[in-house]
N, C-alpha and C positions, 0 to 999 in steps of 0.2 A: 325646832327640836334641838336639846342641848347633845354636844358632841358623848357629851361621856367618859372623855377623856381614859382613865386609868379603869375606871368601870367595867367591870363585866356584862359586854352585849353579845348577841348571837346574829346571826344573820346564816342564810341556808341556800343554796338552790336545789329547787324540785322538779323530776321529772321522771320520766321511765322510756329508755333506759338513759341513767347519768353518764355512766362510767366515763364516756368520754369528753364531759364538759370541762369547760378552760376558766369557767367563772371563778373559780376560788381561785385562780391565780393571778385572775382582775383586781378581785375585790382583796386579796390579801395582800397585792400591792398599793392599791392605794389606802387602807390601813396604817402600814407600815408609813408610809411618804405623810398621811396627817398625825402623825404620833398617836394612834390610837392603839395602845399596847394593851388595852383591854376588851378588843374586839374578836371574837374567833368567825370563821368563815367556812360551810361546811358544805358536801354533797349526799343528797337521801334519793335514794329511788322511791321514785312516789307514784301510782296512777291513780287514774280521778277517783275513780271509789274509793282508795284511802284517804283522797284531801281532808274531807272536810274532818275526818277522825286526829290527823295528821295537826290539824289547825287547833284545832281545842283544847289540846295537851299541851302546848306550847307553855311555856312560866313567862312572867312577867319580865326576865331579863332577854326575852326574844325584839330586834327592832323591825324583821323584813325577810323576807322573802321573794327572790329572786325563779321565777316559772317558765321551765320550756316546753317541750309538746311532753304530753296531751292534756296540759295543765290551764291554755293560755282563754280557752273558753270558760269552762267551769269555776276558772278564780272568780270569774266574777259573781258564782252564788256564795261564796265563802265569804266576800265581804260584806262589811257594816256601809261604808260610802264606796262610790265609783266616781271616777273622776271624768270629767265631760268626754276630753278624748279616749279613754280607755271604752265608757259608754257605747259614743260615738262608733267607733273602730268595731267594738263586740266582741274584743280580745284582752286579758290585763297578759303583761310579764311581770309584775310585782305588787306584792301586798307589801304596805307600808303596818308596819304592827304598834309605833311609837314606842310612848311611856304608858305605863297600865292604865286600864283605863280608858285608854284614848279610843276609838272605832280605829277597825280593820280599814283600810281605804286600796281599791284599786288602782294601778295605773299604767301607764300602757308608756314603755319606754323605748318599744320600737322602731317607731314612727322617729322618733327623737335619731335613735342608731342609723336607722334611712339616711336620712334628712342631713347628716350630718355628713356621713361617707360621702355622699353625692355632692354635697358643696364642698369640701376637701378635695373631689377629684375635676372640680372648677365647675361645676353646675349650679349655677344661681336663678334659672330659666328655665322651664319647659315647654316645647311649643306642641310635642308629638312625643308619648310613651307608650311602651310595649310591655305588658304585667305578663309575666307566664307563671301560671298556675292561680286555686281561686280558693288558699286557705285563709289562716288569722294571718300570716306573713304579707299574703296578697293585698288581706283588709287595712293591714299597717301601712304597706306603700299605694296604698289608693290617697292615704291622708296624707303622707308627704310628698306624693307630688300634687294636691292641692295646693299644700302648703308655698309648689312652685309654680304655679299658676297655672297647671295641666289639669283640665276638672273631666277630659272625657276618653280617656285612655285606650289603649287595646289590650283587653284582654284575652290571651289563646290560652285553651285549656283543651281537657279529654271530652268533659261532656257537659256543654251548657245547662242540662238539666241539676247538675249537681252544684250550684252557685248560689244556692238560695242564700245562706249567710252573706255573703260576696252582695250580692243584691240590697238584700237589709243594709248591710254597714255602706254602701254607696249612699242609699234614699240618706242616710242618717248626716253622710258628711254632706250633701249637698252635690256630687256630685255624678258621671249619668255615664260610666264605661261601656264599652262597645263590646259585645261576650262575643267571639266564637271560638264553635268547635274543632277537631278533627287536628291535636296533635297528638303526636309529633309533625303531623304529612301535612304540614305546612309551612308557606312561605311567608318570609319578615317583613311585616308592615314596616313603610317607610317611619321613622323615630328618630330623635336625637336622644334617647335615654331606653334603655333598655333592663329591666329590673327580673330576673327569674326569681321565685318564690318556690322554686320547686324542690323537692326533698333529693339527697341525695342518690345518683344513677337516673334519675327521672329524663335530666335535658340533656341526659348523654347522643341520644338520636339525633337530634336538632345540631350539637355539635359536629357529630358528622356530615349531616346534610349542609348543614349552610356552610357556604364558603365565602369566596370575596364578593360576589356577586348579591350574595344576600344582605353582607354588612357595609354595601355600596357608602353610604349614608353615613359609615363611620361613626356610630353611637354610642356614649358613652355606657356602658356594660356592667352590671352592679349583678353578681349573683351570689347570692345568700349560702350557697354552699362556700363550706374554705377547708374543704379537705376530704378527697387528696386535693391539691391545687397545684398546677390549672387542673379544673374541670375539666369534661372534653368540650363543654360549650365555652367556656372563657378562652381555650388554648383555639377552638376557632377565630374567637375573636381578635384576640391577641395576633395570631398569622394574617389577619385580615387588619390589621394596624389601628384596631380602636380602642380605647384609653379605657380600661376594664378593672374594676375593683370586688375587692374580695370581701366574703361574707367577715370575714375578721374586722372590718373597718365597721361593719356593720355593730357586731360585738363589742368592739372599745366601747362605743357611743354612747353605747344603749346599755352598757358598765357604768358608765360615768355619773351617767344621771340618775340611774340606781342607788350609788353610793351616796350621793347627796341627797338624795329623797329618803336614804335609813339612817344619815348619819348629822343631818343640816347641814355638812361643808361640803365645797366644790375641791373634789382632791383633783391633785397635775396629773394631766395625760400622758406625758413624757413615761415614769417610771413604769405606770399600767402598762404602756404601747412596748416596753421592754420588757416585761414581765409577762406578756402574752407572746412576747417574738420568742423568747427563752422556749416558751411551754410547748411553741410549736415545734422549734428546733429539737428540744427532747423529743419527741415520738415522732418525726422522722430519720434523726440519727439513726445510723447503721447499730444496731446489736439494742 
């Protein structure tokens, strides 16, 4: 796809509720860092019943669409192509919209956001992981840590019966997670990777119950929340001395490969990863 240069393109993220996303301050810096002065980058509250209205209106100067909850299932009936991993998973975070003309195409750039954070925080291997919770987030890290050679996972959740997606998108990667019940009131399977999928307030419980005794094992700690941060489950972790990364790594990642999938270039990490510390540091400053 040609960049576009000086060219008026759009690109969007959709969700309900937005107000608090940090995308446009991803995506407007790496804009800015590829000289793309003719790109604008915006936030719409969207929920599923309006997508597919949402989608159709669009002009031909639209490139992509960037989707967070309760968007990540249902994109996938908006599109014209799905792409194997997004299929696969039975999640998209992004419609790629091209030049006119072209098919709508799904694709799923979470897995990517995973995958990346975990090997940044020195994980190239998985022998034992721990999934907590059983949404599209859960389905996204069931594939990257295939990706790391962990195909049979632990997953704890509230109610086994409610995993049916979680199920499907497992048979679909190939891979055969271990479900049970009965959190929070539970104890931490032994793991060297530890990934919560849960929304946030969810693994506040489990942050107070487990202590050093639970994170014996000392495992690398990846939760998808990054605000407020720490968590109460990361700040367990963290007092329990294990190497613990934020849903924001998850974010850049999974920004990156977005912008290159709406725009054909690979923009620098560097000014997004400052552009997102900026955005955070705004709304925690005092006043």
């Amino acid at each position: 796809m040609a960049d576009g240069g000086t060219m008026r393109r759009r690109a969007a993220v959709l969700g309900s509720p937005i107000g608090h996303s940090l995308s446009p301050s991803l995506h407007r810096a790496a804009y800015a860092a590829l000289g793309l002065t003719g790109w604008r980058y915006e936030a719409f509250d969207c929920g599923e019943a309006a997508l597919p209205t949402f989608i159709e209106q669009l002009g031909p100067e639209w490139a992509g669409l960037s989707l967070t909850m309760p968007l990540k299932r249902v994109a996938l009936s908006v599109a014209d192509e799905i792409s194997p991993l997004a299929s696969a998973v039975g999640a998209a975070n992004t419609l790629v919209l091209g030049q006119p003309g072209e098919p709508r195409r799904a694709e799923n750039t979470d897995v990517t956001g995973i995958l990346t954070a975990l090997r940044e925080a020195g994980v190239n291997q998985v022998s034992a992981a721990v999934i907590l919770g059983a949404g599209g987030t859960a389905q996204a890290a069931l594939a990257a840590l295939r990706e790391l050679g962990e195909r049979a996972p632990r997953v704890l959740v509230r109610d086994p019966a409610r995993t049916t997606d979680l199920g499907a998108a497992a048979e679909r990667l190939g891979v055969q997670p271990k479900i049970s019940g009965g959190l929070p009131g539970v104890e931490l399977p032994s793991a060297d990777v530890v990934i919560s999928t849960l929304p946030p307030g969810a693994a506040d419980a489990l942050g107070e119950q487990w202590g050093a005794a639970q994170w014996r094992m000392r495992p690398v700690v990846l939760d998808v929340v990054y605000t407020p941060w720490p968590t109460a489950l990361a700040a367990s972790a963290i007092d329990a001395g294990c190497p613990t990364v934020s849903g924001l790594a998850v974010l850049l990642h999974q920004a990156v490969a977005q912008v290159e999938l709406m725009t054909g270039r690979r923009p620098p990490i560097a000014p997004m990863r400052a552009a997102l510390d900026a955005a955070v540091g705004s709304r925690v400053a005092p006043g």
